[in-house]
N, C-alpha and C positions, 0 to 999 in steps of 0.2 A: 942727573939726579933722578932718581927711582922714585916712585909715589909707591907709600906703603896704603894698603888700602883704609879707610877710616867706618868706622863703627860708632853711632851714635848712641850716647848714653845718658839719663836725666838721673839726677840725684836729686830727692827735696830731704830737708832737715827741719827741724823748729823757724818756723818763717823764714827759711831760704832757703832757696832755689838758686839750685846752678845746674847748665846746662856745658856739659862737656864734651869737647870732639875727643875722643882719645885712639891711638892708634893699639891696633893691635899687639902687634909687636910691644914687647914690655922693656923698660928701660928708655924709651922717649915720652915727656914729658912735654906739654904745653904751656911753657910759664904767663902766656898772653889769659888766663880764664880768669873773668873777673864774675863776683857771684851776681846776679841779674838783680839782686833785693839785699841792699845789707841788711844786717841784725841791728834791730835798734837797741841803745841798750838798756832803755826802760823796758822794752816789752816785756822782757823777763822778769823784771822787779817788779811791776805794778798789777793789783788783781785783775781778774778777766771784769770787764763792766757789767756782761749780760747776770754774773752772779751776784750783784749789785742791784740789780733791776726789779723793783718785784714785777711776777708775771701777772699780768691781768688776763681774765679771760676774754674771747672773741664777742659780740655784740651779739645779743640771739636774732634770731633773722626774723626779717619786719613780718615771715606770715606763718611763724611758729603756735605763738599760740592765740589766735585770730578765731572768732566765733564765725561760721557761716552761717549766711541768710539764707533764703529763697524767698523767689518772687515771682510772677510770672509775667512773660513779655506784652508789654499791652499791643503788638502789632502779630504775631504770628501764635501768643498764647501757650508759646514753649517755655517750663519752668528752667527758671535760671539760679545759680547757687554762686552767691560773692559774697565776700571780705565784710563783715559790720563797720561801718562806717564809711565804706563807698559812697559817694555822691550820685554818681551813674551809675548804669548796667550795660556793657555792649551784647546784647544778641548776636549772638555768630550765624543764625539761621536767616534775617532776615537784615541784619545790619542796622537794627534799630539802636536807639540812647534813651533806653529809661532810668527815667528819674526814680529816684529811689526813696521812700517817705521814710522816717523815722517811726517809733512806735507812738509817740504822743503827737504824732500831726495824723493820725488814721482815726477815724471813726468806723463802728464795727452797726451792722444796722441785718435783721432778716429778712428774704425773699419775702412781696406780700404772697407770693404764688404755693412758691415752692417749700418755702422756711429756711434756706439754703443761707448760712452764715456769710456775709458778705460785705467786704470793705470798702472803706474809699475816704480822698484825702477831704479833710475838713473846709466846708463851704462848699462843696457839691451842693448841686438842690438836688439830683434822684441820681439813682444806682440802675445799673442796668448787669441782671442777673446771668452768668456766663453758660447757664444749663437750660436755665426756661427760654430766658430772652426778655422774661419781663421787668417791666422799670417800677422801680420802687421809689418812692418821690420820701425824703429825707423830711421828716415832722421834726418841728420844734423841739420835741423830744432828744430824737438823734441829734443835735445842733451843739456844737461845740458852747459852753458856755465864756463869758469876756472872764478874763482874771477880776477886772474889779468886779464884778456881778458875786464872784465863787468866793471870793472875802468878806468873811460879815463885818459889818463897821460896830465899832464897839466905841461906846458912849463914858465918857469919862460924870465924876463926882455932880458936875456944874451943868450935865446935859449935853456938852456939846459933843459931836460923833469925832472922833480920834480916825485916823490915819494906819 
C-alpha cells in the first residue's frame, strides 16, 4: 500500500473549527473528521451578551488628578514633592520618614533675626531658623488656641451660658 503524501489544512467557520488531514490527490476523502467544537444551536439564535452590557468606563487612576505638596527633608534638607494626603515622605537621599503635617496642625511664626517666614508643627516651644540658625522661642501669641477657648459661650434668656 503506497502513502500518498498528506498536507495539512485548518478551516474555521462561525464557532467551528475543524482541523483536516486531506490528501493530495483529489477524489480520497476522510470520512473519520469530526469537527473539534460542535455548533451549538442557540449560539446562533440568541444576541451577543457583550451588546447587552452597558460599558462602563475604567476607574481613573489613584494619581490622576492628585495635588502635589512639597516639603523639605528634616534630615539632609532636600525638598521633597508628594501626593496630598500622604502620611509619610521617604527621602531617597538620605533614607529618612518624614512625617508630614497638614495645614491646620502648622503654625506659621517670623525669624526674630532674620524676618524669614517660618513653620512648625503646633506645641513646639521655639523654631530654629534654617538660614541664620537662630531660635525663635514661640510667644503666646504664636500658640495654637483650645477649640473651647476659640467658641464664645453664649448666654441664653435666664443667664445661664449655653453650650
Amino acid at each position: 500500500m503506497s502513502q500518498l503524501p498528506l498536507a495539512s489544512q485548518a478551516t474555521t467557520t462561525d464557532l467551528v473549527s475543524t482541523t483536516a488531514m486531506q490528501p493530495q490527490s483529489e477524489g480520497i476523502v476522510d470520512e473519520s473528521l469530526q469537527p473539534q467544537h460542535p455548533p451549538s444551536s442557540t449560539a446562533h439564535d440568541s444576541p451577543c451578551l457583550q451588546d447587552s452590557v452597558p460599558l462602563v468606563p475604567p476607574p481613573p487612576s489613584p494619581y490622576l488628578n492628585k495635588e502635589v505638596g512639597q516639603m523639605v527633608c528634616g534630615s539632609c534638607r532636600i525638598l521633597l514633592a508628594y501626593f496630598r494626603g500622604a502620611g509619610y515622605v521617604h527621602c531617597t537621599c538620605c533614607q529618612t520618614m518624614n512625617y508630614v503635617l497638614e495645614a491646620h496642625e502648622v503654625g506659621k511664626v517670623h525669624c526674630g533675626h532674620c524676618a524669614t517666614l517660618l513653620m512648625y508643627p503646633f506645641g513646639a516651644p521655639a523654631v530654629k531658623c534654617s538660614l541664620c540658625l537662630f531660635v525663635t522661642e514661640i510667644g503666646e501669641r504664636n500658640v495654637r488656641r483650645r477649640l473651647s477657648i476659640e467658641q464664645p459661650t453664649r448666654t441664653n434668656s435666664s443667664g445661664l451660658a449655653e453650650a
